[in-house]
PDB file as gemmi writes it, atoms N, CA and C in Angstrom:
CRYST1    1.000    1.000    1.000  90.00  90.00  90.00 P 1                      
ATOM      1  N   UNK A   1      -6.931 -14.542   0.689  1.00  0.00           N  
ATOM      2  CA  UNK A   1      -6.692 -13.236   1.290  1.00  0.00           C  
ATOM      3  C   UNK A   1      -8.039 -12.605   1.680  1.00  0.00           C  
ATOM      4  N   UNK A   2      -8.278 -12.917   3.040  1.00  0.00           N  
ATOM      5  CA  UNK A   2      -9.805 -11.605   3.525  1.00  0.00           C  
ATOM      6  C   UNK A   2      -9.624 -10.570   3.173  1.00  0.00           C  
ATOM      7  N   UNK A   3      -8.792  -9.421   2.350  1.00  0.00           N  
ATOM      8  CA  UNK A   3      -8.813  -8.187   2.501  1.00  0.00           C  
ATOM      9  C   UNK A   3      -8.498  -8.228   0.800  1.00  0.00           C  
ATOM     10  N   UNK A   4      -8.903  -7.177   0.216  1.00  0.00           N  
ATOM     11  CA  UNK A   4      -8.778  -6.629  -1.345  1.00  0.00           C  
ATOM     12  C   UNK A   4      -6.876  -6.092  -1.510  1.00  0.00           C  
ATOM     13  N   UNK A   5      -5.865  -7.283  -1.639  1.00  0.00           N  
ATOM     14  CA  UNK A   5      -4.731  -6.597  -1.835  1.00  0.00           C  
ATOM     15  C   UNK A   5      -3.704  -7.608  -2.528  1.00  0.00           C  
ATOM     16  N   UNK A   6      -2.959  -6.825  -3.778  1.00  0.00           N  
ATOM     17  CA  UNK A   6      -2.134  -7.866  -4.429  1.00  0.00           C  
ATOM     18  C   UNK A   6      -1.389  -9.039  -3.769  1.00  0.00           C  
ATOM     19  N   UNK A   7      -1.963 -10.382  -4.265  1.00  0.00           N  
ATOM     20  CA  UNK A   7      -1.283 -12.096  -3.652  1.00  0.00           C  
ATOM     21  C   UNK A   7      -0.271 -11.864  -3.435  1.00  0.00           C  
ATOM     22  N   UNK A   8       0.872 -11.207  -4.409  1.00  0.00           N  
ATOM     23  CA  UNK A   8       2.206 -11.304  -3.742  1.00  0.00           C  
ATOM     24  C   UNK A   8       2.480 -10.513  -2.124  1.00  0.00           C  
ATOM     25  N   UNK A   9       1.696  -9.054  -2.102  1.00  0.00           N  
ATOM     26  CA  UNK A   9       2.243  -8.263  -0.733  1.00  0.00           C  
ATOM     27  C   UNK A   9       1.683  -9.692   0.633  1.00  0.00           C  
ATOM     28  N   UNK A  10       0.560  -9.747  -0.066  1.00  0.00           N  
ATOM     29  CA  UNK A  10      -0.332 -11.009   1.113  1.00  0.00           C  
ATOM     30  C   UNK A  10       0.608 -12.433   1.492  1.00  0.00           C  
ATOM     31  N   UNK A  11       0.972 -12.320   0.474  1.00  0.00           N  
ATOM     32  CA  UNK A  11       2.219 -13.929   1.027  1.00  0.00           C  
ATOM     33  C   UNK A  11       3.380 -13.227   1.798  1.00  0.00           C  
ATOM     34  N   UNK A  12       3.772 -12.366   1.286  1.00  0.00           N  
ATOM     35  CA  UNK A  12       4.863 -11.590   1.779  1.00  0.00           C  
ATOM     36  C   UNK A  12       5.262 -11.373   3.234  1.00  0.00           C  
ATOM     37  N   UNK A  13       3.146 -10.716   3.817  1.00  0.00           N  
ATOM     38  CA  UNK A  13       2.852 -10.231   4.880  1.00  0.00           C  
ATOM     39  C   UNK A  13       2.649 -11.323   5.782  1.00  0.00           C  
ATOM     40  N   UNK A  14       1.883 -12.608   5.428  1.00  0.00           N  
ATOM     41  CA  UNK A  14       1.787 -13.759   5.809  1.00  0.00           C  
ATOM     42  C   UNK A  14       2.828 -14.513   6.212  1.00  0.00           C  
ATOM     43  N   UNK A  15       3.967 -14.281   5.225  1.00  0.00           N  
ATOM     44  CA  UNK A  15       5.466 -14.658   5.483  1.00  0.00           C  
ATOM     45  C   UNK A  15       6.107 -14.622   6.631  1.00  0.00           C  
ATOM     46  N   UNK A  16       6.077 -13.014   6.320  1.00  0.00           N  
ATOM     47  CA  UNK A  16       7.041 -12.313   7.820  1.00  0.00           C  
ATOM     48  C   UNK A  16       6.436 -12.301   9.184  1.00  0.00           C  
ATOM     49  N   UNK A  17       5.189 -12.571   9.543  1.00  0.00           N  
ATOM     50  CA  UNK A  17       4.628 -13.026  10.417  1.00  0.00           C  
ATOM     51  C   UNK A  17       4.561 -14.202  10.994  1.00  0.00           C  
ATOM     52  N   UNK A  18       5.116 -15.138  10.010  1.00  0.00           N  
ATOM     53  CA  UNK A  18       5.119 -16.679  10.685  1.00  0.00           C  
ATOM     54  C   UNK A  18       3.893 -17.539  10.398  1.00  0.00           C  
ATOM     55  N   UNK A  19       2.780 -17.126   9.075  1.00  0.00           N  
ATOM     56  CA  UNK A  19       1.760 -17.777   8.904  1.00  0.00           C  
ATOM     57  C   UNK A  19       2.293 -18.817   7.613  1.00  0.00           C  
ATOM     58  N   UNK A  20       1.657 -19.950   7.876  1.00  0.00           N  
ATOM     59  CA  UNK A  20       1.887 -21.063   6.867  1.00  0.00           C  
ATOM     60  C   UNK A  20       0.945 -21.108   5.777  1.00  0.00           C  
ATOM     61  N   UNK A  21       0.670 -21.801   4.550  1.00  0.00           N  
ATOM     62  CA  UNK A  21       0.179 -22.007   3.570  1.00  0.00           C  
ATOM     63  C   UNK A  21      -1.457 -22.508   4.085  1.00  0.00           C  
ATOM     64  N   UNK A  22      -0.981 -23.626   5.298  1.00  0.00           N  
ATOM     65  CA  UNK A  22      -2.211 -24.306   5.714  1.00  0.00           C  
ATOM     66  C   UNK A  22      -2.629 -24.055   6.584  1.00  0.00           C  
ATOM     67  N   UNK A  23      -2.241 -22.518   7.244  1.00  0.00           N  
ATOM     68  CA  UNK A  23      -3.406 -21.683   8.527  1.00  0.00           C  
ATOM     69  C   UNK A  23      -4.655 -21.375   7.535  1.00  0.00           C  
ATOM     70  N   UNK A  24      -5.406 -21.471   8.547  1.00  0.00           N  
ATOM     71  CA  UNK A  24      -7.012 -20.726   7.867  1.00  0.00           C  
ATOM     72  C   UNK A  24      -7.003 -19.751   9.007  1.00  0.00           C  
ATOM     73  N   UNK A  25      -7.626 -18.069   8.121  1.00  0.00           N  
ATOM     74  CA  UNK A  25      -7.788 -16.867   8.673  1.00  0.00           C  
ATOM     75  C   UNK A  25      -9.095 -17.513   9.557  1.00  0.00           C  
ATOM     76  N   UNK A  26      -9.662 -18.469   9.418  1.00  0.00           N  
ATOM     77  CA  UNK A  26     -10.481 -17.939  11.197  1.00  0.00           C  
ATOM     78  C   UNK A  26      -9.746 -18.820  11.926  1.00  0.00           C  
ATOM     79  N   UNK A  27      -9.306 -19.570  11.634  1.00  0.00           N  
ATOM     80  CA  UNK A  27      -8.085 -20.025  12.961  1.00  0.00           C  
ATOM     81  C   UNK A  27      -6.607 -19.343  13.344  1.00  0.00           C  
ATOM     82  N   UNK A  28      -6.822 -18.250  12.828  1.00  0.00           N  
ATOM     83  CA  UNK A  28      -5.612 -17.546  13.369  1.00  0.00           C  
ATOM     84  C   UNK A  28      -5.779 -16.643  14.952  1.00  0.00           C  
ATOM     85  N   UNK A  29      -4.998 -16.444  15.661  1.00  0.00           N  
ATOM     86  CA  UNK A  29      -5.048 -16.674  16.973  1.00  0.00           C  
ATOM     87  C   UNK A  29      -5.365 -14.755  17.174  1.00  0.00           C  
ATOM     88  N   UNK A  30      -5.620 -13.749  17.998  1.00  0.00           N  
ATOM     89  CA  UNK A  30      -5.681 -12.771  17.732  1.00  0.00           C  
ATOM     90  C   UNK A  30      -4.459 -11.891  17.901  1.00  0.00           C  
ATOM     91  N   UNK A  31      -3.714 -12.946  18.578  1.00  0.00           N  
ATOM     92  CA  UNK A  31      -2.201 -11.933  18.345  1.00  0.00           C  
ATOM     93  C   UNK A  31      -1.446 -12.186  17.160  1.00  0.00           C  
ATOM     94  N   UNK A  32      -2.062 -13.072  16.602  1.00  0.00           N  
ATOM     95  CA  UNK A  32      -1.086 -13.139  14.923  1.00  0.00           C  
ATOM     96  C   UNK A  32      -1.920 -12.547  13.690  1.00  0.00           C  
ATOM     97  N   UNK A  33      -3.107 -11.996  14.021  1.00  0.00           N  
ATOM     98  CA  UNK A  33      -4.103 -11.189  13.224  1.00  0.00           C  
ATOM     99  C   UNK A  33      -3.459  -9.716  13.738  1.00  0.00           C  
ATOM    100  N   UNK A  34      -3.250  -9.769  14.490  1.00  0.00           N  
ATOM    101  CA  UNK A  34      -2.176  -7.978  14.984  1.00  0.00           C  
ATOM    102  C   UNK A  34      -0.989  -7.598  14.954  1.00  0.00           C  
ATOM    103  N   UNK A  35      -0.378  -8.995  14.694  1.00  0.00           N  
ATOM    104  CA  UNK A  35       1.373  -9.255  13.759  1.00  0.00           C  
ATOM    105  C   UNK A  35       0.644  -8.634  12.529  1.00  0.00           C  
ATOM    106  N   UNK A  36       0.219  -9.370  11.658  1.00  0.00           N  
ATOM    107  CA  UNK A  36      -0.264  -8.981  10.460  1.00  0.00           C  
ATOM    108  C   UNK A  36      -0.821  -7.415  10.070  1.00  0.00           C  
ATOM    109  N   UNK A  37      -1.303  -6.893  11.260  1.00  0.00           N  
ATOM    110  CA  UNK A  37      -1.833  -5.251  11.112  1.00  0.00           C  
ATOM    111  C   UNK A  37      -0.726  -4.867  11.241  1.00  0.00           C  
ATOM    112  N   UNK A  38       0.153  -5.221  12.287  1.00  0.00           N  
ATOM    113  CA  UNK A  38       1.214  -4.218  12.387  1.00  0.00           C  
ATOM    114  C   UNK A  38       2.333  -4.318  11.358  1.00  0.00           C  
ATOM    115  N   UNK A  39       2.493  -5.185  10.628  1.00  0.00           N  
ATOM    116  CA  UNK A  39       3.081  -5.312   9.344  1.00  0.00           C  
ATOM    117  C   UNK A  39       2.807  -5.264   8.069  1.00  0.00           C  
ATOM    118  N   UNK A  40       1.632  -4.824   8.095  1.00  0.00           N  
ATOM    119  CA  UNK A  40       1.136  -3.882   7.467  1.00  0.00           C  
ATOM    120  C   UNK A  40       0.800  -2.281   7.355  1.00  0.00           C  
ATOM    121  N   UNK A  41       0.634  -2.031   8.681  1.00  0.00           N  
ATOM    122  CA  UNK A  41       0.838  -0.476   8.690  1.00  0.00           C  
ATOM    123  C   UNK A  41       1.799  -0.273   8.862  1.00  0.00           C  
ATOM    124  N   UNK A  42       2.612  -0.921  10.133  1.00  0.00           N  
ATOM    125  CA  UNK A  42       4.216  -0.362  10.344  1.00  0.00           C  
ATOM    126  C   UNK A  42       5.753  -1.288   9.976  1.00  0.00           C  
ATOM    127  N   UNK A  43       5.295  -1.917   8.843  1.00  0.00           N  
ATOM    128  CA  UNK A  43       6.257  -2.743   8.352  1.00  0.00           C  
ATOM    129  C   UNK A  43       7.531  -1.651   7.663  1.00  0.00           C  
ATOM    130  N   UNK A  44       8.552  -2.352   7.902  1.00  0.00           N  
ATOM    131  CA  UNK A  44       9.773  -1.318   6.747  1.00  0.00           C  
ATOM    132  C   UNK A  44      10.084  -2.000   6.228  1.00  0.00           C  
ATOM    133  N   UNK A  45      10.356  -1.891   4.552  1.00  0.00           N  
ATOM    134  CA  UNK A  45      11.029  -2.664   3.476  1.00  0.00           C  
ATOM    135  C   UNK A  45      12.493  -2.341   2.706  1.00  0.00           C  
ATOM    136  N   UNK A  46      12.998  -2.708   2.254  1.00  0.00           N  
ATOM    137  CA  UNK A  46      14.505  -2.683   2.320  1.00  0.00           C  
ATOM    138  C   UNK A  46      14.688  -2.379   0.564  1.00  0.00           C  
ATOM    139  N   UNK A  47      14.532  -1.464  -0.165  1.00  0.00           N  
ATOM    140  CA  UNK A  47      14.611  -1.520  -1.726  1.00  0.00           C  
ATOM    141  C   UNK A  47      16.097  -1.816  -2.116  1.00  0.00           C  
ATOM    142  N   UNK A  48      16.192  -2.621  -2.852  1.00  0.00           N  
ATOM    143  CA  UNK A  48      17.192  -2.761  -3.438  1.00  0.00           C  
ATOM    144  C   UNK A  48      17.427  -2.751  -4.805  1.00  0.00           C  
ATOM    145  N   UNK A  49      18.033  -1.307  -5.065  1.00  0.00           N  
ATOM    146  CA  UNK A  49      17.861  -1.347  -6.460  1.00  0.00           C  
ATOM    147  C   UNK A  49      16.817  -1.453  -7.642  1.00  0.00           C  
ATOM    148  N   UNK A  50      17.168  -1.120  -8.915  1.00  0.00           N  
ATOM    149  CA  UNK A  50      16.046  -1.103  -9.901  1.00  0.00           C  
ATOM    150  C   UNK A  50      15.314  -2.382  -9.790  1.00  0.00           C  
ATOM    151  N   UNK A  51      14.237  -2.594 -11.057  1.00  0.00           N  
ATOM    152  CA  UNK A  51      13.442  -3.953 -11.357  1.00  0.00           C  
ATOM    153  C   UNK A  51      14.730  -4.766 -12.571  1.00  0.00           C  
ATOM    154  N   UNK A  52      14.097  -5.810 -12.476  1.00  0.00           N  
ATOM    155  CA  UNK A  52      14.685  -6.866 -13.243  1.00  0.00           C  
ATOM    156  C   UNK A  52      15.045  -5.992 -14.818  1.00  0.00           C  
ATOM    157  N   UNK A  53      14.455  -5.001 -14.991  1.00  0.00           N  
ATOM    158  CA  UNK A  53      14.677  -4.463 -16.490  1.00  0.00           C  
ATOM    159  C   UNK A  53      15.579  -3.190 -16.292  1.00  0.00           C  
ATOM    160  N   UNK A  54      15.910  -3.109 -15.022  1.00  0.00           N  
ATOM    161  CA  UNK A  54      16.818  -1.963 -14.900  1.00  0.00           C  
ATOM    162  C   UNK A  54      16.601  -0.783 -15.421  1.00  0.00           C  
ATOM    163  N   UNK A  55      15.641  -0.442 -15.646  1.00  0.00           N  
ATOM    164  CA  UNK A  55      14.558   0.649 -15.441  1.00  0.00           C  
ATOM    165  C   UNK A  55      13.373   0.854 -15.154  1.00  0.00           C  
ATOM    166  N   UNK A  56      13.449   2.399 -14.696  1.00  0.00           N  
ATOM    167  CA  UNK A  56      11.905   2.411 -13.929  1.00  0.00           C  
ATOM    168  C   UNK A  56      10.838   2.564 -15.447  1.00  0.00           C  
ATOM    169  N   UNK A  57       9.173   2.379 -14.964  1.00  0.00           N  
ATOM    170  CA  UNK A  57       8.274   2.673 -15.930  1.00  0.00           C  
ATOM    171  C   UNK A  57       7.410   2.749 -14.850  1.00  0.00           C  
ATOM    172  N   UNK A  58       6.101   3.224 -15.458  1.00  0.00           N  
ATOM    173  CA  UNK A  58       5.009   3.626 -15.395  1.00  0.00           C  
ATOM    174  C   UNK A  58       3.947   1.900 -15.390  1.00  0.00           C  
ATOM    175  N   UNK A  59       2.876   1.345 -14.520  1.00  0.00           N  
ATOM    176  CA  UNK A  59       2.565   1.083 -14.672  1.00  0.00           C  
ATOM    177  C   UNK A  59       0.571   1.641 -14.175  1.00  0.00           C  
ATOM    178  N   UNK A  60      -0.649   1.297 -14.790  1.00  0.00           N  
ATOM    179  CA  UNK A  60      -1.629   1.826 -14.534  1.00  0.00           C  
ATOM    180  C   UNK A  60      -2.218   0.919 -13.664  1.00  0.00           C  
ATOM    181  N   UNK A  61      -3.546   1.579 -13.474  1.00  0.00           N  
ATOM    182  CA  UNK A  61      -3.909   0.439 -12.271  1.00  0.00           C  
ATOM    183  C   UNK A  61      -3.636   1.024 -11.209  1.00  0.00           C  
ATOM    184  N   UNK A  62      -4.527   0.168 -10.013  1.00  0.00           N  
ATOM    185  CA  UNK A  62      -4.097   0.909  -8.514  1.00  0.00           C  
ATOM    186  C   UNK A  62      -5.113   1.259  -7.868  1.00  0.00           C  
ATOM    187  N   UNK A  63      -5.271   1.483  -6.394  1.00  0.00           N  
ATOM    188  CA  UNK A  63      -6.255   1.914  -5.982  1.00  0.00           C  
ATOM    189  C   UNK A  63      -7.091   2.865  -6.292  1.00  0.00           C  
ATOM    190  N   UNK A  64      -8.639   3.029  -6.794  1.00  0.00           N  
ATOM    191  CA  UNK A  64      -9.439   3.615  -7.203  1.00  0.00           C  
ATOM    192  C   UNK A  64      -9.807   4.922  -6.573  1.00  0.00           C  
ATOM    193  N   UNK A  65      -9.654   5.959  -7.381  1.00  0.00           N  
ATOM    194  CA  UNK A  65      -9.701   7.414  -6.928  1.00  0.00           C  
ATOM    195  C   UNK A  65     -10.932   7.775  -6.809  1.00  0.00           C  
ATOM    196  N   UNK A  66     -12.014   6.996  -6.548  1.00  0.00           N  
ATOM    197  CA  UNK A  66     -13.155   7.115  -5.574  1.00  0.00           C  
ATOM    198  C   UNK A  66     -13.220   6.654  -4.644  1.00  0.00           C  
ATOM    199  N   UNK A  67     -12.032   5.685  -4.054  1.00  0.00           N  
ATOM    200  CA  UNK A  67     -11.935   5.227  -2.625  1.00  0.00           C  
ATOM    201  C   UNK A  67     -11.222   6.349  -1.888  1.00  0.00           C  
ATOM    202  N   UNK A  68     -10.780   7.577  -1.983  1.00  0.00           N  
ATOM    203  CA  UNK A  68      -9.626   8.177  -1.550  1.00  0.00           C  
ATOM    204  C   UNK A  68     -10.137   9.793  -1.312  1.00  0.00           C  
ATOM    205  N   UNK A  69     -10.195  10.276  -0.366  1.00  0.00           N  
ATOM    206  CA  UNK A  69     -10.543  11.686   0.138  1.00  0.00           C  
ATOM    207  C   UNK A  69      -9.368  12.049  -0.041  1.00  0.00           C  
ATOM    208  N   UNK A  70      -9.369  13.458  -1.026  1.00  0.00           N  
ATOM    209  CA  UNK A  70      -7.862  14.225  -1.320  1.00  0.00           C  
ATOM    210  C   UNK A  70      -7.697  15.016  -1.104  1.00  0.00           C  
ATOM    211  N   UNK A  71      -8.847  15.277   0.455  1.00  0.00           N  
ATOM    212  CA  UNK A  71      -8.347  16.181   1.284  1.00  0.00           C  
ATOM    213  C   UNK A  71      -7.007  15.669   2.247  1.00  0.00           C  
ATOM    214  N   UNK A  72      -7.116  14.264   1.929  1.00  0.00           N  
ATOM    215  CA  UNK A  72      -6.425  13.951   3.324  1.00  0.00           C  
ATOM    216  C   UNK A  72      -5.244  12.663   2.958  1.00  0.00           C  
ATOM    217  N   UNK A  73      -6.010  12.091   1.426  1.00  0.00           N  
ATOM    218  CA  UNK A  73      -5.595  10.972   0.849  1.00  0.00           C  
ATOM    219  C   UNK A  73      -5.691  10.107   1.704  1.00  0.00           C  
ATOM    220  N   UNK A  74      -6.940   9.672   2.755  1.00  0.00           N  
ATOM    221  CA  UNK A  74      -7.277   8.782   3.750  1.00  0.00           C  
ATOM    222  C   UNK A  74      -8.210   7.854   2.693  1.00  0.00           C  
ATOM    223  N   UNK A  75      -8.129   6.376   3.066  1.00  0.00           N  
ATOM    224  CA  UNK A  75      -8.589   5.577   1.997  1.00  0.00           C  
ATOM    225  C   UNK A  75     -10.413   5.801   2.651  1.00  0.00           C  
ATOM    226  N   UNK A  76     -11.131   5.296   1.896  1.00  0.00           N  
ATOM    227  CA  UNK A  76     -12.694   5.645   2.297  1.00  0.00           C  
ATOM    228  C   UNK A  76     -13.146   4.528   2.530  1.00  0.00           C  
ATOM    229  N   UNK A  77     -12.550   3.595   2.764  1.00  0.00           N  
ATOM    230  CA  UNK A  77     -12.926   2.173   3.233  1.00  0.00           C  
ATOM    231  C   UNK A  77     -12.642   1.511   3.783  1.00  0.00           C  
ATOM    232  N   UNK A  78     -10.925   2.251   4.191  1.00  0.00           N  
ATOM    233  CA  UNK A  78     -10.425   1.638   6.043  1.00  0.00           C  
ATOM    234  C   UNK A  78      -9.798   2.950   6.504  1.00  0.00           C  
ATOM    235  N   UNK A  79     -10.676   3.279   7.179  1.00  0.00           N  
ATOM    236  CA  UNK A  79     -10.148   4.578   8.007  1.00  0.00           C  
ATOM    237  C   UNK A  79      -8.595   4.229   8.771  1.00  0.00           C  
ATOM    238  N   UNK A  80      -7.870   5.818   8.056  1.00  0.00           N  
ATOM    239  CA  UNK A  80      -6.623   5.209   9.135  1.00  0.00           C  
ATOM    240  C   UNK A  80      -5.365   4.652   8.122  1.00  0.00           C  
ATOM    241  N   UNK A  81      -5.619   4.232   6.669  1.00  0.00           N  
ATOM    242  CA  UNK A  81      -5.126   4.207   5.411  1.00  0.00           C  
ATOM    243  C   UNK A  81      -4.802   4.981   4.647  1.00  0.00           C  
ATOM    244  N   UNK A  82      -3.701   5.291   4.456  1.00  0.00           N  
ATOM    245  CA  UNK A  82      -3.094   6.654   3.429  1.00  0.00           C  
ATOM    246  C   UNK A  82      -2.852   6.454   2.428  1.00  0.00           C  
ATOM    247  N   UNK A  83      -2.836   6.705   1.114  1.00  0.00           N  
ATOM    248  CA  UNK A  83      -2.370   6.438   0.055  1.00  0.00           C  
ATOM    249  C   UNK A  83      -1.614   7.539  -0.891  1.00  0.00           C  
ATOM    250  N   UNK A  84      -0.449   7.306  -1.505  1.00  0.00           N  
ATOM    251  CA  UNK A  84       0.559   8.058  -2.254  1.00  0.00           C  
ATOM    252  C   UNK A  84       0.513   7.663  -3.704  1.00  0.00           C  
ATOM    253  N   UNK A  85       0.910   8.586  -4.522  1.00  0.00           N  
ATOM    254  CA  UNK A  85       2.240   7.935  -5.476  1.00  0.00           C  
ATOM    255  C   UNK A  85       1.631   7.283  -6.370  1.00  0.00           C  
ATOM    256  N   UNK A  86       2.247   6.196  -7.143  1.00  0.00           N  
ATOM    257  CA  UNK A  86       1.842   5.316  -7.705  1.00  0.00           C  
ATOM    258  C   UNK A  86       0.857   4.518  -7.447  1.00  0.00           C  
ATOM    259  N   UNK A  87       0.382   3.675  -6.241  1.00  0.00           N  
ATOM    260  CA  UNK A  87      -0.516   2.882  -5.865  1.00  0.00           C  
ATOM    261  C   UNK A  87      -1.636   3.535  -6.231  1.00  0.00           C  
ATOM    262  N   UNK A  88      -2.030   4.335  -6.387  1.00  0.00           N  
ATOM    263  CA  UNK A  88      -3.007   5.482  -7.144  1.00  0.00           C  
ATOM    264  C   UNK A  88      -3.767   4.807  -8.052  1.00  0.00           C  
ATOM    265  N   UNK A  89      -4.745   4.859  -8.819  1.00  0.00           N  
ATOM    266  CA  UNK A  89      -5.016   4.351 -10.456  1.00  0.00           C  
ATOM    267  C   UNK A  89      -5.062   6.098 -10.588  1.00  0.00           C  
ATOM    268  N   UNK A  90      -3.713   6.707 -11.051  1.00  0.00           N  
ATOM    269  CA  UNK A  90      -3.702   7.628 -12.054  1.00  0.00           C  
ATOM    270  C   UNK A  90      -2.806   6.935 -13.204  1.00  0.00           C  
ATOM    271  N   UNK A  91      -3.474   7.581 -14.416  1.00  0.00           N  
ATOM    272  CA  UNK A  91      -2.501   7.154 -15.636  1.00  0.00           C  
ATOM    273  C   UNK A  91      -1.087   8.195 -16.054  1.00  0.00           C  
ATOM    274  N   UNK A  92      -0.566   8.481 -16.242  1.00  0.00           N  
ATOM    275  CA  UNK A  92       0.331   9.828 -17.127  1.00  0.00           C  
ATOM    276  C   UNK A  92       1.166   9.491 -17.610  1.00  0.00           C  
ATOM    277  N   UNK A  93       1.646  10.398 -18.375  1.00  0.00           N  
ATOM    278  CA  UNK A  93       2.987  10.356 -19.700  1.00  0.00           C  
ATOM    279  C   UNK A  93       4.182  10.327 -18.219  1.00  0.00           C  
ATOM    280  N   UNK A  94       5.274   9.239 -18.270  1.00  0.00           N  
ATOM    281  CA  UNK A  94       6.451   9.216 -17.474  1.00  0.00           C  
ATOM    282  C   UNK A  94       6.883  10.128 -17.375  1.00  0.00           C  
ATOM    283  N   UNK A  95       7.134  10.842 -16.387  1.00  0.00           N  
ATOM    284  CA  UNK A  95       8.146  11.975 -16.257  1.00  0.00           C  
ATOM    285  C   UNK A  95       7.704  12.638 -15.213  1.00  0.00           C  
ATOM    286  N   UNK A  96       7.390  14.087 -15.762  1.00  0.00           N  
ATOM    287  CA  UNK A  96       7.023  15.165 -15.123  1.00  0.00           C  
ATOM    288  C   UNK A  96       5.639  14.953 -14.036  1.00  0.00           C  
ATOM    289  N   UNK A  97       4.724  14.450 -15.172  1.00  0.00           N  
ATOM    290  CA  UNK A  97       3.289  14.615 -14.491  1.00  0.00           C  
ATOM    291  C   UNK A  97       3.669  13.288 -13.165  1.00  0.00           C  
ATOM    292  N   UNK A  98       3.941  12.420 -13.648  1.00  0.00           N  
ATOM    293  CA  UNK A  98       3.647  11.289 -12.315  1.00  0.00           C  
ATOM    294  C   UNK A  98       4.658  11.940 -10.997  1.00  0.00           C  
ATOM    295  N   UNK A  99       5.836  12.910 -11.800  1.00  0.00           N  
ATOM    296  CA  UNK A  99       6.864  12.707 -10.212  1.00  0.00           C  
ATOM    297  C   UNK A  99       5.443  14.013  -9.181  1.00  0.00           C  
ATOM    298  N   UNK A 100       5.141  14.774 -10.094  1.00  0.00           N  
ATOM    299  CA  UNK A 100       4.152  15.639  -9.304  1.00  0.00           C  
ATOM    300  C   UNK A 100       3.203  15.463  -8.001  1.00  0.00           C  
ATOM    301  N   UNK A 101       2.560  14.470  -9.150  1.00  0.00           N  
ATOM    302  CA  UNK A 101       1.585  13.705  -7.899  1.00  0.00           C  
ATOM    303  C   UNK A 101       1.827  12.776  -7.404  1.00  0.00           C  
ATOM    304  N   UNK A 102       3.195  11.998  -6.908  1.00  0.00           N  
ATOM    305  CA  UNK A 102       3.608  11.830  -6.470  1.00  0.00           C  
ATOM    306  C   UNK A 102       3.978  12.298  -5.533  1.00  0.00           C  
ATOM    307  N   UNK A 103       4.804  13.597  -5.417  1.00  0.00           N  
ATOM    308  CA  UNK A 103       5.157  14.567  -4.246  1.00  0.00           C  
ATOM    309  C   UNK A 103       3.737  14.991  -3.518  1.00  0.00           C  
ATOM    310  N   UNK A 104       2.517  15.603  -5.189  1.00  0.00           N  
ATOM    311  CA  UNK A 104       1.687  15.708  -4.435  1.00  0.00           C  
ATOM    312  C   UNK A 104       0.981  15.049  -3.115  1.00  0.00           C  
ATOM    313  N   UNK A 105       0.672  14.518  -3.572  1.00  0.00           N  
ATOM    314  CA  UNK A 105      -0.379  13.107  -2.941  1.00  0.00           C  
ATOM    315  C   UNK A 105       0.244  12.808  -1.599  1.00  0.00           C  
ATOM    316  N   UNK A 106       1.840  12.763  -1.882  1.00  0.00           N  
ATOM    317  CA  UNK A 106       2.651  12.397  -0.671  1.00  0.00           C  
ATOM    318  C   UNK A 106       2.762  13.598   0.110  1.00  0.00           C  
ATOM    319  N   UNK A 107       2.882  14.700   0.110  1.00  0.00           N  
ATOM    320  CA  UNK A 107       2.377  15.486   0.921  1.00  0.00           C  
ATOM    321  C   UNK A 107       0.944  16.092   1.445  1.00  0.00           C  
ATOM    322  N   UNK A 108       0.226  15.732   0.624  1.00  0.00           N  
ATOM    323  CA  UNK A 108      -1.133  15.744   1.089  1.00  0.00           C  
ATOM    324  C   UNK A 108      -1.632  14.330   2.425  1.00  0.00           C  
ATOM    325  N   UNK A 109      -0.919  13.161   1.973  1.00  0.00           N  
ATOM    326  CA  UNK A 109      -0.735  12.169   3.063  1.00  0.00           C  
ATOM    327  C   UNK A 109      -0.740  12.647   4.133  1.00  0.00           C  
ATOM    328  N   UNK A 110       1.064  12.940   3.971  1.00  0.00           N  
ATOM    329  CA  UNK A 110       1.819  13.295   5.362  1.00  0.00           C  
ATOM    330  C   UNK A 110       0.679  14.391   6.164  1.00  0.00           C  
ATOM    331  N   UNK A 111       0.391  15.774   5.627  1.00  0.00           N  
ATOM    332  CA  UNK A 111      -0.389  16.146   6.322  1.00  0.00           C  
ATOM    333  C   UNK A 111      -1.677  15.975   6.986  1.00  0.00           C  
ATOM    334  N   UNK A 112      -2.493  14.828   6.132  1.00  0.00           N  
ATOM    335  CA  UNK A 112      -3.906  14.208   6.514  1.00  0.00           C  
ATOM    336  C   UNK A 112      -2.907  13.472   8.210  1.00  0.00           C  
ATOM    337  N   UNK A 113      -1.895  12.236   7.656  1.00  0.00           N  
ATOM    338  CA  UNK A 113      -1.641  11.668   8.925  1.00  0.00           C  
ATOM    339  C   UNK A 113      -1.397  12.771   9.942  1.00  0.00           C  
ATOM    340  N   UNK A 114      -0.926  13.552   9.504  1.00  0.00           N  
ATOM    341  CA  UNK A 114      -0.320  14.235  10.836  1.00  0.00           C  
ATOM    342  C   UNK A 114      -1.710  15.140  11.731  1.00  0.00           C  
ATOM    343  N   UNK A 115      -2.664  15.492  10.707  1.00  0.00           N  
ATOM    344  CA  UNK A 115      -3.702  16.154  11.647  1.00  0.00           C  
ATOM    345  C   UNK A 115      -4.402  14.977  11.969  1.00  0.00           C  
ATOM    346  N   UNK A 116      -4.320  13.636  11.940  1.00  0.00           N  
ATOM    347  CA  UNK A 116      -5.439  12.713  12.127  1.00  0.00           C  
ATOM    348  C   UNK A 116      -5.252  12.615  13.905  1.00  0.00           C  
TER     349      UNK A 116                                                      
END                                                                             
């Protein structure tokens, strides 16, 4: 994976684009390097239902809250990247505090995208 992002989303993204196990990223052609952007920024995913434990939890970890302007929640290392929610590295007690910044963050997004 050229880019800093969990193996599974990267096979995933690689997947739905039509890339094989045995492409190499500099032999990929430049319209299948822009499949890949665009299914990544403008991909939609289909949730179905809880996790295998049939409940939600809290896990830590996540993108580093020195990569992230919270004026805008624009990532600081690919302009043009928003970040919400969980993907965060915030820690908190389940409940209250995470649904917060959650909403927070996610409306601080929405508005960074929207003045960008």
């Amino acid at each position: 994976c050229p880019i800093p992002i969990p193996k599974r989303l990267w096979v995933s993204l690689v997947t739905s684009v039509g890339v094989g196990a045995q492409n190499r990223w500099a032999e990929l052609s430049k319209k299948t390097v822009h499949q890949l952007v665009q299914e990544l920024t403008q991909g939609r995913y289909l949730i179905q239902g809880k996790g295998v434990f049939k409940e939600e939890f809290v896990t830590c970890g996540g993108v580093s809250l020195k990569e992230v302007n919270f004026k805008t929640m624009e990532s600081r290392q690919c302009p043009g990247l928003y970040f919400a929610g969980e993907i965060l590295d915030i820690d908190g007690i389940t409940g209250g505090f995470n649904f917060q910044s959650a909403w927070t963050t996610g409306w601080l997004g929405g508005q960074g995208i929207g003045n960008s």
